[in-house]
C-alpha positions as CSV (number, residue, x, y, z in Angstrom):
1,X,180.7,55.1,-125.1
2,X,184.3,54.2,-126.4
3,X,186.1,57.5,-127.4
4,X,188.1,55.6,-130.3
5,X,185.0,54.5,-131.8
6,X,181.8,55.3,-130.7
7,X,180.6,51.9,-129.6
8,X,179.0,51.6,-126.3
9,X,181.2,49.3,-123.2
10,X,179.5,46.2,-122.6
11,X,180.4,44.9,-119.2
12,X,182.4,41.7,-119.7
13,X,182.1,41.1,-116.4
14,X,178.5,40.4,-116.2
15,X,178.9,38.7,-120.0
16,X,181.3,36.1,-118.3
17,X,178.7,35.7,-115.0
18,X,175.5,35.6,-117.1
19,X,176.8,33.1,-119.5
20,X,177.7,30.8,-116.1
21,X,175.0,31.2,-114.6
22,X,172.5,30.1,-118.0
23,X,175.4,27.3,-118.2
24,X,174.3,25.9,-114.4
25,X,170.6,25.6,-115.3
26,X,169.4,22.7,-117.4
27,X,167.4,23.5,-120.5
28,X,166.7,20.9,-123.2
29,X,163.9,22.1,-125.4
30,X,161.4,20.7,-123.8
31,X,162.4,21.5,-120.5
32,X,162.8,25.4,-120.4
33,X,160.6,26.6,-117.9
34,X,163.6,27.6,-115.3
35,X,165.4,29.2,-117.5
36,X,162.7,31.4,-118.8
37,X,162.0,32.5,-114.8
38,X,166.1,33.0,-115.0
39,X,166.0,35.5,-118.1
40,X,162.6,36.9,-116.9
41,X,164.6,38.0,-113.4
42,X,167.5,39.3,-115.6
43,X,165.3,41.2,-117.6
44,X,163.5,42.7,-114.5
45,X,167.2,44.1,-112.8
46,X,168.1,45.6,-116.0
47,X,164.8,47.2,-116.6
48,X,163.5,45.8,-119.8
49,X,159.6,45.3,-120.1
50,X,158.7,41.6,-121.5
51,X,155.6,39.3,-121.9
52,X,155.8,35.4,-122.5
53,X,153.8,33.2,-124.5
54,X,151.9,30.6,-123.6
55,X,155.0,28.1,-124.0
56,X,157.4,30.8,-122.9
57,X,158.9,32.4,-125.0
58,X,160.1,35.5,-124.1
59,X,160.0,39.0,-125.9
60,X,161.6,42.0,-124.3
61,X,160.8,45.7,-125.5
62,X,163.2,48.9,-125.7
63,X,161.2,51.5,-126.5
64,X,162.7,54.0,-129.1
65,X,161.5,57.1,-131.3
66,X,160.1,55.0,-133.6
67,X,157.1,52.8,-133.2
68,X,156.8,51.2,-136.7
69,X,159.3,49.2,-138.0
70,X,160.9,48.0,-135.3
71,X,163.5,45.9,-134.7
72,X,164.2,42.3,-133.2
73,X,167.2,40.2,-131.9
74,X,166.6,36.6,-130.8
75,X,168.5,34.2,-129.5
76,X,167.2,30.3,-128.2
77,X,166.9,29.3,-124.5
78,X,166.9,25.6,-125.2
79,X,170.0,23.6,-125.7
80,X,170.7,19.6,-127.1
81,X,169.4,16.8,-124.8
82,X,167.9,13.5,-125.3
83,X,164.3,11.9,-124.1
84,X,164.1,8.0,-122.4
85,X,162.9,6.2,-125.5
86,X,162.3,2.8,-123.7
87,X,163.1,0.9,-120.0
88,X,165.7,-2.1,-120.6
89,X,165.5,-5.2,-119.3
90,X,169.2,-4.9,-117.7
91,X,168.0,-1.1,-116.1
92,X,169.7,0.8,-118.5
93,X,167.1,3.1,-120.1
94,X,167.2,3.7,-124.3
95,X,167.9,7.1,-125.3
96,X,166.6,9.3,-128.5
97,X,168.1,13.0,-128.8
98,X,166.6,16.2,-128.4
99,X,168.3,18.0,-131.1
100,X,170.7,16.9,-133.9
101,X,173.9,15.9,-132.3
102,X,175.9,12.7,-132.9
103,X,176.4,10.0,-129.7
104,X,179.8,10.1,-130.6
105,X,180.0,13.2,-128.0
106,X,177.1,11.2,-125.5
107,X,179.5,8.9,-124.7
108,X,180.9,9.7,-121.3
109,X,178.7,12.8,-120.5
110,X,177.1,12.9,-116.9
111,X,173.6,13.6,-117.2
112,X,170.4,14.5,-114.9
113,X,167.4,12.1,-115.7
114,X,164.0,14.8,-114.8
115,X,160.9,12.2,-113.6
116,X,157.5,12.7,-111.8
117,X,158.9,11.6,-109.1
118,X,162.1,13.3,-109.3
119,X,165.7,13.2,-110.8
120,X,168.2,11.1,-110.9
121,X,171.8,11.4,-111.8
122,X,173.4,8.9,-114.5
123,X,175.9,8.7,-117.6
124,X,175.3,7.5,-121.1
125,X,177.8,4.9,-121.8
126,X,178.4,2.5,-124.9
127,X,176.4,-0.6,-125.1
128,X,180.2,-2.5,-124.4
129,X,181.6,0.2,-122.2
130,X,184.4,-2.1,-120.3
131,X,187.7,-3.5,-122.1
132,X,188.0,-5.5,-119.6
133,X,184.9,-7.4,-120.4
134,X,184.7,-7.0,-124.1
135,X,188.5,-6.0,-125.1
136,X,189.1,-5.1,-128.6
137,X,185.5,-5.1,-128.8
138,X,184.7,-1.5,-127.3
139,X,186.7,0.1,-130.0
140,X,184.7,-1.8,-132.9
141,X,181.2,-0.1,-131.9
142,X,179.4,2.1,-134.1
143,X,178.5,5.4,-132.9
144,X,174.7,5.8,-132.8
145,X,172.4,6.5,-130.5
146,X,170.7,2.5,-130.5
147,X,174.6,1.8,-129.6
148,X,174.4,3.9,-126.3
149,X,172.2,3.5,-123.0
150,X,172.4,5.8,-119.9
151,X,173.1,4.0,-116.3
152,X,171.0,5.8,-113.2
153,X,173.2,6.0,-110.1
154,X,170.2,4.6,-108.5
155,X,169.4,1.1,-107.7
156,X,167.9,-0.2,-110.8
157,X,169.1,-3.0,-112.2
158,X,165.9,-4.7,-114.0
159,X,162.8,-2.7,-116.1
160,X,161.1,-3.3,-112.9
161,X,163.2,-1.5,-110.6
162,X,163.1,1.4,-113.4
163,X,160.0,2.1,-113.0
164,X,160.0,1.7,-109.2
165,X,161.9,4.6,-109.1
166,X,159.3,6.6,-111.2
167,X,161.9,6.7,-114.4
168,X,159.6,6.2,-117.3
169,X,159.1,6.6,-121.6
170,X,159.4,10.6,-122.6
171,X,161.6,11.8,-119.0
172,X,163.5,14.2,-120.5
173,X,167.7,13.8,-119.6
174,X,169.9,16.5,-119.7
175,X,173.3,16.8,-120.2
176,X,176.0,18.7,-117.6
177,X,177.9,21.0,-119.8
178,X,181.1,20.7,-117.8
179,X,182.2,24.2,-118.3
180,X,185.4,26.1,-118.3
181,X,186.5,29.6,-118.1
182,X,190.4,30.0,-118.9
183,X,192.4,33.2,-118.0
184,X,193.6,33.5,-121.8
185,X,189.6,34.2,-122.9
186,X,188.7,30.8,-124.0
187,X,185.6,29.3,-122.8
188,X,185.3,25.8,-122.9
189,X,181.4,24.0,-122.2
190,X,178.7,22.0,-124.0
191,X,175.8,23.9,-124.7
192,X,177.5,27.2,-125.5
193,X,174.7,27.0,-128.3
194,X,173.0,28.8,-127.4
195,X,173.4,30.1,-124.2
196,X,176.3,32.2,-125.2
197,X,174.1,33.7,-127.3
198,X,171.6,34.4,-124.6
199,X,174.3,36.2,-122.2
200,X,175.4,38.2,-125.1
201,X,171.9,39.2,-125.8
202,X,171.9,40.4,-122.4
203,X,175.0,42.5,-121.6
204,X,173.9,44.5,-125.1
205,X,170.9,44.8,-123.2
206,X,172.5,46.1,-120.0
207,X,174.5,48.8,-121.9
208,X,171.6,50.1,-123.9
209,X,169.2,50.6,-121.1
210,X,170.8,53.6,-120.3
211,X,170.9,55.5,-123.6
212,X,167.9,57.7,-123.8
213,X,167.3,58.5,-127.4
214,X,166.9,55.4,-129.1
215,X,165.7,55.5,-133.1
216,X,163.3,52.8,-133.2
217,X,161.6,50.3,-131.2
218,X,163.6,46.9,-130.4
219,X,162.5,43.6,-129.3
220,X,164.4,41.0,-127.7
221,X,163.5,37.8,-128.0
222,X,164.5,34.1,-126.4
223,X,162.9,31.2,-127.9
224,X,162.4,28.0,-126.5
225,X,162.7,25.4,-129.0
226,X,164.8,26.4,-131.7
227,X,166.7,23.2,-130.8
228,X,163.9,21.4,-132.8
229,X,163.3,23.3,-135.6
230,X,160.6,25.5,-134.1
231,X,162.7,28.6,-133.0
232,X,160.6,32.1,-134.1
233,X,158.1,31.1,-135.7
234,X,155.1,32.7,-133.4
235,X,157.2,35.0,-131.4
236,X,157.1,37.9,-133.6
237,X,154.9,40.9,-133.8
238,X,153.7,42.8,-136.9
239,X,155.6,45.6,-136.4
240,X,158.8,44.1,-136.7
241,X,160.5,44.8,-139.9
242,X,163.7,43.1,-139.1
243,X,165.0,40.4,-137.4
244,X,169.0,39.3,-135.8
245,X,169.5,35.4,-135.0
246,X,172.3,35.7,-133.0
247,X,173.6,31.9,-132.8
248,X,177.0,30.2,-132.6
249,X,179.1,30.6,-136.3
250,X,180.6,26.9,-137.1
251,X,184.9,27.5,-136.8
252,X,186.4,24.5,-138.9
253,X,188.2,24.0,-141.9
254,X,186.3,24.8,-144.9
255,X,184.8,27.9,-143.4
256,X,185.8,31.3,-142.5
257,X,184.1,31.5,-139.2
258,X,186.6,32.4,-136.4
259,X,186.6,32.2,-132.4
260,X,187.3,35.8,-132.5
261,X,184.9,39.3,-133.5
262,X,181.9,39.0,-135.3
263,X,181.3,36.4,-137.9
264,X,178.8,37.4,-139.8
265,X,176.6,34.8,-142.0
266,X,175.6,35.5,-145.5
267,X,173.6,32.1,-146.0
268,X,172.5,29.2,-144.6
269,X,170.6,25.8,-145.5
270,X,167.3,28.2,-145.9
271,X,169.2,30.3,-148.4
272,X,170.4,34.3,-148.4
273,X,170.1,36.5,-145.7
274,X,168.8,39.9,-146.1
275,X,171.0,41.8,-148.6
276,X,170.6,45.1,-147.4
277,X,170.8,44.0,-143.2
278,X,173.9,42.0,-143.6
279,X,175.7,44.8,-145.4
280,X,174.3,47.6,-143.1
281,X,176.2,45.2,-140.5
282,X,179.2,44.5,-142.4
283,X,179.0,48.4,-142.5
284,X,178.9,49.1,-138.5
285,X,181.7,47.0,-138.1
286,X,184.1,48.5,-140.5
287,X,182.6,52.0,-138.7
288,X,183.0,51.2,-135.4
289,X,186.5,49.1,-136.4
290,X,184.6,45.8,-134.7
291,X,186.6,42.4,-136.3
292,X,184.6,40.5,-138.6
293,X,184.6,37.9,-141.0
294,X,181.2,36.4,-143.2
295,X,180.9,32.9,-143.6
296,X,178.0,30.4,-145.3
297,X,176.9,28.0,-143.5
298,X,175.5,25.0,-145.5
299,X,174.0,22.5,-142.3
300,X,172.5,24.8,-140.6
301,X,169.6,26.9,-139.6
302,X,168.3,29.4,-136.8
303,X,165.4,30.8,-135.6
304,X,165.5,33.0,-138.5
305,X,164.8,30.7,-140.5
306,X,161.7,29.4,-138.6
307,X,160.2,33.1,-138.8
308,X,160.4,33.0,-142.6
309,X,159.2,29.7,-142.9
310,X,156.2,30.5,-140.5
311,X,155.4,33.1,-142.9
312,X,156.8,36.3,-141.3
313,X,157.8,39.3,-143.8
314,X,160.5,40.6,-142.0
315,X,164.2,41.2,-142.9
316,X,167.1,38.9,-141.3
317,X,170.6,38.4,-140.9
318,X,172.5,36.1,-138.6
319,X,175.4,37.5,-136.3
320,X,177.3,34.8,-134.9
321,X,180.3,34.2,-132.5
322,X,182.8,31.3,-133.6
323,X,182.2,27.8,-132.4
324,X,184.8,24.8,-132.4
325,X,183.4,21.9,-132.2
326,X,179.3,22.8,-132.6
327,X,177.2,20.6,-130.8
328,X,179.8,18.6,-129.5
329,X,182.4,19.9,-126.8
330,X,181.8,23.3,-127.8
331,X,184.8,26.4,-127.7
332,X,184.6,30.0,-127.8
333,X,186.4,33.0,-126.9
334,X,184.8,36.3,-125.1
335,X,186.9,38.3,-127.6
336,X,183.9,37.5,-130.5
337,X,181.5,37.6,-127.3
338,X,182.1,41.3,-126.3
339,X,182.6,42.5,-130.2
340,X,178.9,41.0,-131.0
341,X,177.5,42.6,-128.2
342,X,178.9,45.5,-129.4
343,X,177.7,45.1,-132.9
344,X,174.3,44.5,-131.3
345,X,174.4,48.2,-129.6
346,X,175.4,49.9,-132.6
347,X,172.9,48.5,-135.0
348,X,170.5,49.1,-132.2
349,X,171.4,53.0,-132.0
350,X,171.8,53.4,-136.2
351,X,169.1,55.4,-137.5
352,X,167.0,53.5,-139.7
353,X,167.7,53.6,-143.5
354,X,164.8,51.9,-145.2
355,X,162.2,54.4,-144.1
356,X,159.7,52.3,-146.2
357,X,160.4,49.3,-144.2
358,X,157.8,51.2,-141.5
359,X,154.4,49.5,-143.7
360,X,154.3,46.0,-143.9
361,X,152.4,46.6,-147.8
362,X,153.0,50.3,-149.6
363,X,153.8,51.3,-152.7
364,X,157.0,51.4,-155.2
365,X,158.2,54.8,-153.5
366,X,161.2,54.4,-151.4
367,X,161.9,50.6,-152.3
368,X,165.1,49.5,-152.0
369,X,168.3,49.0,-154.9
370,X,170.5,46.4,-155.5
371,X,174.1,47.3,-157.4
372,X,174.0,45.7,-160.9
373,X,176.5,48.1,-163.2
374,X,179.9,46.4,-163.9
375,X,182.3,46.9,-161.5
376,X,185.2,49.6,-162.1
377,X,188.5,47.3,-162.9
378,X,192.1,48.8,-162.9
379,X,193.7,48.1,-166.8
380,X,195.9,45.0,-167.0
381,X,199.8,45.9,-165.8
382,X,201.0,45.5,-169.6
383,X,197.9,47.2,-171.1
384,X,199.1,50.2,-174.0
385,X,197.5,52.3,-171.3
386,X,199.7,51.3,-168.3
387,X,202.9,51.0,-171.1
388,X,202.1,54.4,-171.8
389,X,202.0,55.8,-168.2
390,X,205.2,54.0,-167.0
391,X,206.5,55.8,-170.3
392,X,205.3,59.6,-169.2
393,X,206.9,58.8,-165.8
């Protein structure tokens, strides 16, 4: 543990190699079964027990003092993509995406094409990609995906020699996230949504295997199609009384997210987060002196949201690391990497405060309070009172 502040280390080192290493192997929802082998192996040299589901998903167990009312953190395995809509007569092939993410950041990106058969490299490029053929012409193109098509660097220059190759409807085409790692802490890459969140998820992991006592139960979990919409929503067990997204925070103007410590998110599309979580959070970081900010995100939703929509009565909150550019050429910083990790461990070694939370149904005894008595307010600065005061003095 840190002597300033009681927080445990996490090993940046293995932050920076895990998130590298999730970066190098392709994972559009859809498409996730290497990954989950990946995590699975992770979780095996750290020492964390799992099981899958049948679509694998993975949930990972830390045992703890407490059984009942345990706790969760998930993050998604699956990133953006896009799926071959239809084979073109001049051997392009006709893309839709896997996710919600504009073309405008398609255009350009080197991709791997997965068939029956096998893959194939290839870019997506605009339907008038040269300005030497069409001029002005390649600047007046709307951005949409029916205005983009991806070129195999295969021989394939008819529909015929398409599917002589084995490329066919529904291959599923990933996209190289093109990563960087600068020596100032910024971390450029695509798909740092959500993989970030996944190598963050892990070094907390690493650092809290060793503790002994642990409060209560945790599970950590790594979905597989969050991407889509699906995220939680059969992952969790009936003894979880709270849940942790942690997912990429949206840094640009109009919000308060930032590329560095823990932003925190108060609401999203779906609505509030759990009063009573996100302030126990806010809380840990003012304790442990971990940077933070809260934000509200208004496009956007996580696998939180898919949990509560499924039907799940579990507390949530969303901890998030700052993202320029969100599902586009995406930028972080390890600074808000390490201090959510961080976050994570000392939420995960907090004694429980809302003993009740241990029954999914009980009675009014030990339910929770919300603040509602006016706030205290100092007097005005040229109240009789303060006039008064300055007077005595």
């Amino acid at each position: 543990m840190s002597e300033s502040s009681g927080r445990l280390d996490i090993d940046t080192d293995y932050l920076h190699e895990q998130l590298a290493a999730l970066l190098a192997i392709p994972s559009p929802t859809g498409f996730t079964d290497t990954i989950v082998r990946y995590v699975c192996e992770q979780l095996d040299q750290i020492g964390v027990e799992y099981d899958l589901t049948r679509r694998g998903a993975i949930r990972g167990r830390l045992s703890g003092r407490q059984k009942l009312g345990a706790r969760a953190f998930v993050s998604h395995l699956d990133t953006l993509g896009a799926q071959v809509k239809s084979l073109k007569d001049n051997g392009r092939l006709e893309l839709v995406p896997i996710g919600t993410w504009s073309a405008r950041f398609a255009e350009g990106a080197r991709t791997t094409v997965f068939t029956e058969k096998g893959s194939f490299r290839g870019t997506i490029l605009p339907l008038k990609a040269s300005g030497h053929t069409f001029g002005d012409d390649v600047d007046l193109l709307p951005v949409g995906w029916p205005n983009v098509e991806l070129r195999l660097d295969a021989l394939s220059r008819s529909r015929d020699e398409l599917a002589k190759l084995g490329v066919d409807v529904g291959d599923i085409v990933a996209v190289d996230p093109q990563p960087e790692f600068l020596d100032n802490g910024y971390i450029v890459s695509r798909h740092l949504d959500n993989k970030a969140g996944v190598a963050v998820m892990l070094a907390a992991m690493k650092a809290l295997a060793a503790v002994k006592n642990r409060p209560v139960e945790m599970f950590w979990l790594f979905t597989i199609a969050e991407e889509v919409g699906h995220g939680a929503a059969s992952v969790l067990l009936p003894d979880i009384a709270s849940m942790i997204a942690v997912d990429n925070g949206t840094s640009a103007p109009g919000q308060n997210s930032s590329e560095f410590g823990v932003t925190i998110c108060m609401g999203d599309q779906t609505g509030p987060f759990d009063y009573h979580l996100t302030r126990k959070l806010v809380g840990l970081c003012r304790t442990h002196d971990i940077r933070y900010q809260k934000d509200v995100f208004r496009h956007y939703r996580s696998d939180s949201a898919s949990a509560i929509e499924a039907g799940a009565d579990v507390r949530t909150a969303l901890v998030t690391f700052g993202v320029d550019a969100s599902h586009g050429y995406e930028r972080i910083h390890m600074h808000a990497l390490r201090s959510l990790a961080e976050l994570l461990t000392c939420y995960s070694l907090s004694e429980v405060s809302i003993k009740r939370d241990k029954q999914a149904v009980s009675g009014l005894s030990g339910f929770t309070h919300q603040p509602t008595e006016p706030a205290a307010q100092p007097p005005p600065e040229n109240s009789e009172e303060t006039v008064q005061d300055k007077d005595k003095q």
